[in-house]
LUMMIVO-939743 format. One line per field, with one value per atom (N, C-alpha, C): residue number from 0; residue in three letters; atom name; y, z, x. Coordinates in nm, 3 decimals, padded with zeros to 5 digits. Atoms other than C-alpha are relative to their C-alpha. Layout:
<atoms>
n (NUM  ...)
res (ALA  ...)
atom (CA  ...)
north (Y  ...)
up (Z  ...)
east (X  ...)
</atoms>
This chain:
<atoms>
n (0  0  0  1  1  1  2  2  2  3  3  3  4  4  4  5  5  5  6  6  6  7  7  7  8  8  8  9  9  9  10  10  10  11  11  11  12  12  12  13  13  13  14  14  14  15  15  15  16  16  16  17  17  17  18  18  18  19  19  19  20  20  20  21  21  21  22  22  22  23  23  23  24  24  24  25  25  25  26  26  26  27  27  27  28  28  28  29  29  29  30  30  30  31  31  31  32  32  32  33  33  33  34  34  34  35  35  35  36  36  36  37  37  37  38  38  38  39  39  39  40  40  40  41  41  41  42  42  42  43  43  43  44  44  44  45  45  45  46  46  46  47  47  47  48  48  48  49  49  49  50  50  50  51  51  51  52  52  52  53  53  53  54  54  54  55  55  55  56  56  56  57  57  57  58  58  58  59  59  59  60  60  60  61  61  61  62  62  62  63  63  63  64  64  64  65  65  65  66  66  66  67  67  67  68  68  68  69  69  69  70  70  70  71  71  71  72  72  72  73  73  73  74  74  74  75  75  75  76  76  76  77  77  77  78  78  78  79  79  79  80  80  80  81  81  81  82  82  82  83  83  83  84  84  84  85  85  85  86  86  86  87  87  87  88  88  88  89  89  89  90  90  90  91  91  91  92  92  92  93  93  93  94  94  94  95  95  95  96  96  96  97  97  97  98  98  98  99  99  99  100  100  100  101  101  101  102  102  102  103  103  103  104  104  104  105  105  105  106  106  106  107  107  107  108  108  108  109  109  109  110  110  110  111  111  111  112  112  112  113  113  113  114  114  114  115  115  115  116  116  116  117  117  117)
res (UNK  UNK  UNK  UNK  UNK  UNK  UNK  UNK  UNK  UNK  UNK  UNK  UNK  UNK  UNK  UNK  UNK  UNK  UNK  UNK  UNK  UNK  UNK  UNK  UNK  UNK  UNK  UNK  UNK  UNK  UNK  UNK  UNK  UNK  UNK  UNK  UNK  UNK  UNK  UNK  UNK  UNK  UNK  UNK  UNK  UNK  UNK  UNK  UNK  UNK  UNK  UNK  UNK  UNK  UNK  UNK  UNK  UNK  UNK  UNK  UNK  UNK  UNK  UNK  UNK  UNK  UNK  UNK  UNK  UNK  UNK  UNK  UNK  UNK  UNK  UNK  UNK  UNK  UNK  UNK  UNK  UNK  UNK  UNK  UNK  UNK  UNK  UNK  UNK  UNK  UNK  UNK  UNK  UNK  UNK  UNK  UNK  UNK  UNK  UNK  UNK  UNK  UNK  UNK  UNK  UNK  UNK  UNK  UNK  UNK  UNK  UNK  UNK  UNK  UNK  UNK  UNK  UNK  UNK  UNK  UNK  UNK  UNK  UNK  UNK  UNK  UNK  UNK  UNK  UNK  UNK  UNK  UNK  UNK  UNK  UNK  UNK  UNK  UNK  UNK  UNK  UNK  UNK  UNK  UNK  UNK  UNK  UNK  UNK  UNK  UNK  UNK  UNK  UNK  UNK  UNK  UNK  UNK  UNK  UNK  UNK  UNK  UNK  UNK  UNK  UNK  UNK  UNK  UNK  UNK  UNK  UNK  UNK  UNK  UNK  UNK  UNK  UNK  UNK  UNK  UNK  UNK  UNK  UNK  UNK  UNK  UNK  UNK  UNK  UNK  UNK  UNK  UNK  UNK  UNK  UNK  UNK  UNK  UNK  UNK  UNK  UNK  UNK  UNK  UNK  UNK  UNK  UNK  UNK  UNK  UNK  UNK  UNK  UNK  UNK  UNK  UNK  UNK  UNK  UNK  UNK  UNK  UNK  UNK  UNK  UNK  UNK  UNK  UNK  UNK  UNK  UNK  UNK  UNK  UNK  UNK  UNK  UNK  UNK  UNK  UNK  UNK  UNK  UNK  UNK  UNK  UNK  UNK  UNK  UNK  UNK  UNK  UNK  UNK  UNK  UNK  UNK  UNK  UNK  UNK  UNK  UNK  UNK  UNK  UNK  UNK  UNK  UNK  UNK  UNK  UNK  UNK  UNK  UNK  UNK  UNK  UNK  UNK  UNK  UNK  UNK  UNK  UNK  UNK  UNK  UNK  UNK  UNK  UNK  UNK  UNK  UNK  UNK  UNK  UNK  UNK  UNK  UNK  UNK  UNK  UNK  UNK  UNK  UNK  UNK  UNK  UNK  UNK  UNK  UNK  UNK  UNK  UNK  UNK  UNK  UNK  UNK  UNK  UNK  UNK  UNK  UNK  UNK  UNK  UNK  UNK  UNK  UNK  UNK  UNK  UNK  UNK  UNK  UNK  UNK  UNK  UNK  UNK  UNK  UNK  UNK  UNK  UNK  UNK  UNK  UNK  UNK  UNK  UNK  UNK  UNK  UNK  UNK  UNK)
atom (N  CA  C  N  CA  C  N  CA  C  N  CA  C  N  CA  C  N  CA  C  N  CA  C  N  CA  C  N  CA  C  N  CA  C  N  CA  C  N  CA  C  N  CA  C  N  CA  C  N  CA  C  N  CA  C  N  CA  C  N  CA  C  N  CA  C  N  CA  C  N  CA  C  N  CA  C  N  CA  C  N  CA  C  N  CA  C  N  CA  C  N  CA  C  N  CA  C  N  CA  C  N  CA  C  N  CA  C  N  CA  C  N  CA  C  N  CA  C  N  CA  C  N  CA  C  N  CA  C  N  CA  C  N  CA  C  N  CA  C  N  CA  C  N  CA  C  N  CA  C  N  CA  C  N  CA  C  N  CA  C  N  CA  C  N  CA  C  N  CA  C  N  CA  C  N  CA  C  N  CA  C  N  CA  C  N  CA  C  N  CA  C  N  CA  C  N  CA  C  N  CA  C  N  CA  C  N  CA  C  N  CA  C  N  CA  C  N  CA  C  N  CA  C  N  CA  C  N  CA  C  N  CA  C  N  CA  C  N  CA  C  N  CA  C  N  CA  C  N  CA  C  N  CA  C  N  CA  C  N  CA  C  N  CA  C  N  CA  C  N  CA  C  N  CA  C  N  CA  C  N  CA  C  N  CA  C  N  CA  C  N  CA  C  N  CA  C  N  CA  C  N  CA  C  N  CA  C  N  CA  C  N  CA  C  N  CA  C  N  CA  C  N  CA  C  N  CA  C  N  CA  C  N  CA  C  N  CA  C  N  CA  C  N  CA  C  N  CA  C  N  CA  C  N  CA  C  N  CA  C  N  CA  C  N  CA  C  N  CA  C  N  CA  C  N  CA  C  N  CA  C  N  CA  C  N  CA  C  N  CA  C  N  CA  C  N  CA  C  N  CA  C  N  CA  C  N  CA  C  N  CA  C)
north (-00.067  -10.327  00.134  -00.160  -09.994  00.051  -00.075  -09.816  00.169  -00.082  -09.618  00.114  -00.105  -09.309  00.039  -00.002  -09.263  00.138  -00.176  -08.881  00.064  -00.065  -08.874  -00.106  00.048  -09.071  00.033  -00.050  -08.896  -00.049  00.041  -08.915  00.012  -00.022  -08.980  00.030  -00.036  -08.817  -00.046  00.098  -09.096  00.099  -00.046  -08.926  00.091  -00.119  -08.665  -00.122  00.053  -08.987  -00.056  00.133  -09.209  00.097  -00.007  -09.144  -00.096  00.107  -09.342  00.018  -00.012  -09.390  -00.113  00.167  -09.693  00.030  00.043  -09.830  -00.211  00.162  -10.142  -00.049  00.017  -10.355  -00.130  00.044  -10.616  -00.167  00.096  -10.884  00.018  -00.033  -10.696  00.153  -00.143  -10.355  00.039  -00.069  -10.182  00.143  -00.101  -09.934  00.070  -00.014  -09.681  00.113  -00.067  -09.595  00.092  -00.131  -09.256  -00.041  -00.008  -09.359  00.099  -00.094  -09.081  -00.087  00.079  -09.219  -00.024  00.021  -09.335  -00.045  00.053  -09.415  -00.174  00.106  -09.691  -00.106  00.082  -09.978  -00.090  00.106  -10.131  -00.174  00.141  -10.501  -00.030  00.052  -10.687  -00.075  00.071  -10.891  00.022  00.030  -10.923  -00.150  00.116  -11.214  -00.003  -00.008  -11.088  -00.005  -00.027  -11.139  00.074  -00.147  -10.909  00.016  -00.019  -10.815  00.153  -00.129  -10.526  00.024  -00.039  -10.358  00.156  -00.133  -10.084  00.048  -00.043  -09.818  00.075  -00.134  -09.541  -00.079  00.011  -09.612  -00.122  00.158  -09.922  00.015  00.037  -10.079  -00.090  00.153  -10.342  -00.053  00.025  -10.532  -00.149  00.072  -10.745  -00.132  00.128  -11.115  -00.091  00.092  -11.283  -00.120  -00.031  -11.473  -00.042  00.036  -11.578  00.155  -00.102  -11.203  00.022  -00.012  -11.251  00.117  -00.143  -10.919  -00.030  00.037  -10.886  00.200  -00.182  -10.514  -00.036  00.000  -10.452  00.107  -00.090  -10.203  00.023  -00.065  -09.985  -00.137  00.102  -10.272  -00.111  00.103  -10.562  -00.010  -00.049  -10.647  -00.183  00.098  -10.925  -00.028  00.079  -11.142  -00.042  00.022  -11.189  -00.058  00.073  -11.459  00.055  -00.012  -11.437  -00.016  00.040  -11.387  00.019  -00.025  -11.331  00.116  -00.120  -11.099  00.031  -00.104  -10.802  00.083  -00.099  -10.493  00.086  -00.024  -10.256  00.164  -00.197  -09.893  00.005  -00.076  -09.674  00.036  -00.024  -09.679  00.116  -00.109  -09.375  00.028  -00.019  -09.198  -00.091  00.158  -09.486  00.029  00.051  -09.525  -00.119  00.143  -09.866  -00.012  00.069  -10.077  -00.105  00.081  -10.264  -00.035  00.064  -10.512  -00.134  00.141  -10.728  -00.072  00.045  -10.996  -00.114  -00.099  -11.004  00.096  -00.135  -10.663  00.040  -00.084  -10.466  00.058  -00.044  -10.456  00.119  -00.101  -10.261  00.155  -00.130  -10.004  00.085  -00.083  -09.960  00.050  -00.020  -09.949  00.100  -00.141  -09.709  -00.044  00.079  -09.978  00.018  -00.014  -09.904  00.078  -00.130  -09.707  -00.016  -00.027  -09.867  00.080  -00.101  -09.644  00.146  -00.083  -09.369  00.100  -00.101  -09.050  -00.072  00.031  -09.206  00.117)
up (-00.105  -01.207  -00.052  -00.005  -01.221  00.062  -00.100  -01.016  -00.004  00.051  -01.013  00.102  -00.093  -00.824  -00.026  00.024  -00.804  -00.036  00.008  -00.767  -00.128  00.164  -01.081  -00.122  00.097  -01.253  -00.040  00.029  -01.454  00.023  -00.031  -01.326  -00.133  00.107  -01.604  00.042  -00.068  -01.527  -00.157  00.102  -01.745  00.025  -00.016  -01.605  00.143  -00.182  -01.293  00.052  -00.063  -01.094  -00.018  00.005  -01.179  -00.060  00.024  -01.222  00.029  -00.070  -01.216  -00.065  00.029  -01.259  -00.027  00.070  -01.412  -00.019  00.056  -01.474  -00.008  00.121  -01.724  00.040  -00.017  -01.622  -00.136  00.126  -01.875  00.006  -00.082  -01.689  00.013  -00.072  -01.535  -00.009  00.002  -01.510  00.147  -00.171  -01.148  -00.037  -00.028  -01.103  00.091  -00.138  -00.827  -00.052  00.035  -00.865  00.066  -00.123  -00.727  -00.038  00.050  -00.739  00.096  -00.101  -00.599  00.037  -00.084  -00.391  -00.135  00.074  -00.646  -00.147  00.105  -00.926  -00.044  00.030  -01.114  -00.114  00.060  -01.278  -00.085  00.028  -01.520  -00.022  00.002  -01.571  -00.150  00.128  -01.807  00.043  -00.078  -01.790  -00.083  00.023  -01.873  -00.014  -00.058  -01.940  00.059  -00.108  -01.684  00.115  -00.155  -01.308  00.047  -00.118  -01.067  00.162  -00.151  -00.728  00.048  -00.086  -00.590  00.150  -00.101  -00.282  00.028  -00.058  -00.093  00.089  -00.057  00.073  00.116  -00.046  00.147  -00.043  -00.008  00.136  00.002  -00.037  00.031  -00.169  00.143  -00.307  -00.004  -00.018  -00.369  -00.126  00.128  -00.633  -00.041  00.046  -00.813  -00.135  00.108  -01.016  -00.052  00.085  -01.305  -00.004  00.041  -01.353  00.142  -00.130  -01.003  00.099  -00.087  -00.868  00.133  -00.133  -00.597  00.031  -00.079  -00.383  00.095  -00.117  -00.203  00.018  -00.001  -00.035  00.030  -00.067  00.041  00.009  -00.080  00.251  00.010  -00.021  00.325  00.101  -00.066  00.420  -00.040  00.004  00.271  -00.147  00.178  -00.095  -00.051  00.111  -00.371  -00.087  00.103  -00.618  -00.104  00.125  -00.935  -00.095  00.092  -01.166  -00.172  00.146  -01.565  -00.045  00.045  -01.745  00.089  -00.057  -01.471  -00.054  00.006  -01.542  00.125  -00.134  -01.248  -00.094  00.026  -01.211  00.152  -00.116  -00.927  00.016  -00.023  -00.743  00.171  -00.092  -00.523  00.129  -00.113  -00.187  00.065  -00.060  -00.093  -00.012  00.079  -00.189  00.034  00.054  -00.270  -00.059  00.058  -00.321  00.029  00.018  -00.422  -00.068  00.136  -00.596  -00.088  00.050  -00.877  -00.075  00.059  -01.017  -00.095  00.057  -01.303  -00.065  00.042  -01.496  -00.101  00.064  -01.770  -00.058  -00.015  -01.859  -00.041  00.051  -01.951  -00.142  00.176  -02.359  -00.026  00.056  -02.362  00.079  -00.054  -02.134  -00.057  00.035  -02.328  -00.090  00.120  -02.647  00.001  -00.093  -02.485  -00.063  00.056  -02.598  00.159  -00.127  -02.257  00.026  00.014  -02.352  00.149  -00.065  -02.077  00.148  -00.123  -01.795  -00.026  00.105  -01.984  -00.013  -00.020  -01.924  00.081  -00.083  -01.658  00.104)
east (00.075  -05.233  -00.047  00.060  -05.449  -00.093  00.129  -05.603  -00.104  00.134  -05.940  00.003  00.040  -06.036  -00.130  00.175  -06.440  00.012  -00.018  -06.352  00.009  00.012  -06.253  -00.069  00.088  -06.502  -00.090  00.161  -06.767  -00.140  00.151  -07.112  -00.093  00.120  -07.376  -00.103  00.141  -07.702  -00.097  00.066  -07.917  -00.157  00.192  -08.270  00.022  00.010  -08.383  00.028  -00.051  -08.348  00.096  -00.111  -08.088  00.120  -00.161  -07.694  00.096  -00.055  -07.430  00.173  -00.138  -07.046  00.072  -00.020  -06.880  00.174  -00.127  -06.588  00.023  -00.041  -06.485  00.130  -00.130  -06.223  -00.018  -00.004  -06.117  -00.105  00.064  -06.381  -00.125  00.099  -06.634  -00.033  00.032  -06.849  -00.045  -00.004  -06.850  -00.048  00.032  -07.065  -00.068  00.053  -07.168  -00.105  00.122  -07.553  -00.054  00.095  -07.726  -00.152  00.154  -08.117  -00.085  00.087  -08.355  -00.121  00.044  -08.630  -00.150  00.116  -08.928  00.075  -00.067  -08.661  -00.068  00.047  -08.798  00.137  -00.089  -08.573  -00.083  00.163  -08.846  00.073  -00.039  -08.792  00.087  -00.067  -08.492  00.036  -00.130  -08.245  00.131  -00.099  -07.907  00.087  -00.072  -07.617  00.125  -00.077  -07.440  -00.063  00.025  -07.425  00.005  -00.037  -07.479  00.002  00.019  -07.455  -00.026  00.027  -07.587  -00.019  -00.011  -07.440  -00.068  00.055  -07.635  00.085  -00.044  -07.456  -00.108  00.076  -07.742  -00.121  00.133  -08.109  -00.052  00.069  -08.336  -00.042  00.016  -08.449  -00.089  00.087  -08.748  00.041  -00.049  -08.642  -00.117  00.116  -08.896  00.064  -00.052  -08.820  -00.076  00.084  -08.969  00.035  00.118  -09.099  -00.132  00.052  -09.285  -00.031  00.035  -09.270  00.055  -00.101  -09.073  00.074  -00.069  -08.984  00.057  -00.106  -08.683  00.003  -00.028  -08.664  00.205  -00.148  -08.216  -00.017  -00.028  -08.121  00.198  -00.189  -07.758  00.016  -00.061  -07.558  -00.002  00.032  -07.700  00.058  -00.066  -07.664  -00.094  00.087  -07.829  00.081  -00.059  -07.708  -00.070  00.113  -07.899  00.055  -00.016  -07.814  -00.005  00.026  -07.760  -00.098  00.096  -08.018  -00.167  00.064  -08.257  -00.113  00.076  -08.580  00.041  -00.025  -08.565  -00.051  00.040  -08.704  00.028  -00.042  -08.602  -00.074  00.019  -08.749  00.049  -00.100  -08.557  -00.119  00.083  -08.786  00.043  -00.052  -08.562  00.145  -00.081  -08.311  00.130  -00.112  -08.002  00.107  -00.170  -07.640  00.036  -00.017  -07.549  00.124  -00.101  -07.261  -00.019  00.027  -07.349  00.101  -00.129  -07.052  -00.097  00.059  -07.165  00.135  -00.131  -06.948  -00.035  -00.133  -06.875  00.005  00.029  -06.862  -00.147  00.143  -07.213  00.090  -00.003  -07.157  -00.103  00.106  -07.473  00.029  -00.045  -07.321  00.080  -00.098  -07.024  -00.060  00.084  -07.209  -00.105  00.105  -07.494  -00.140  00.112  -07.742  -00.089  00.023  -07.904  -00.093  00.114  -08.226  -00.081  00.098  -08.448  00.019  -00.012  -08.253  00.024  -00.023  -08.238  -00.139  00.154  -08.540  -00.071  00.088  -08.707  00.025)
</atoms>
């Protein structure tokens, strides 16, 4: 067992919009995102799953390859398959939880340029 405290988890400030706070368990990467309102998420993918929970604001999130827009809102939340293209912007300012699985390698690694100065 171990347990986390957000309080004391360093915030990364990746760009003026985006921050975020993470933590690796030996499975999965959980992290809780600050996006300011116009934050852009340009399109990738990953081969991890994800789910993204909204606490605070709204998000349109955009999927390749068909284009398909889904807006989520505080409260709701999305599930995005492995491998999936996405691309996501912060319709206003946004606190979310994003849990992928199995962990974000490129997070630990800091292979992770495209969130990074936007």
């Amino acid at each position: 067992m171990k347990e986390h405290n957000w309080d004391l988890v360093p915030k990364e400030q990746l760009s003026h919009t985006f921050a975020r706070q993470v933590i690796h368990t030996d499975s999965m990467t959980i992290a809780r995102v600050y996006l300011k309102a116009g934050c852009s998420v340009p399109e990738h993918s990953h081969p991890n799953e994800q789910v993204s929970i909204l606490f605070e604001g709204s998000m349109k999130f955009v999927f390749a390859p068909d284009g398909k827009e889904v807006v989520v809102r505080a409260g709701e939340c999305v599930q995005i398959e492995a491998e999936l293209p996405h691309s996501a912007v912060a319709l206003e300012d946004t606190v979310a939880m994003d849990i992928f699985t199995p962990q974000r390698e490129d997070w630990i690694s800091g292979d992770d340029a495209y969130l990074r100065g936007k």
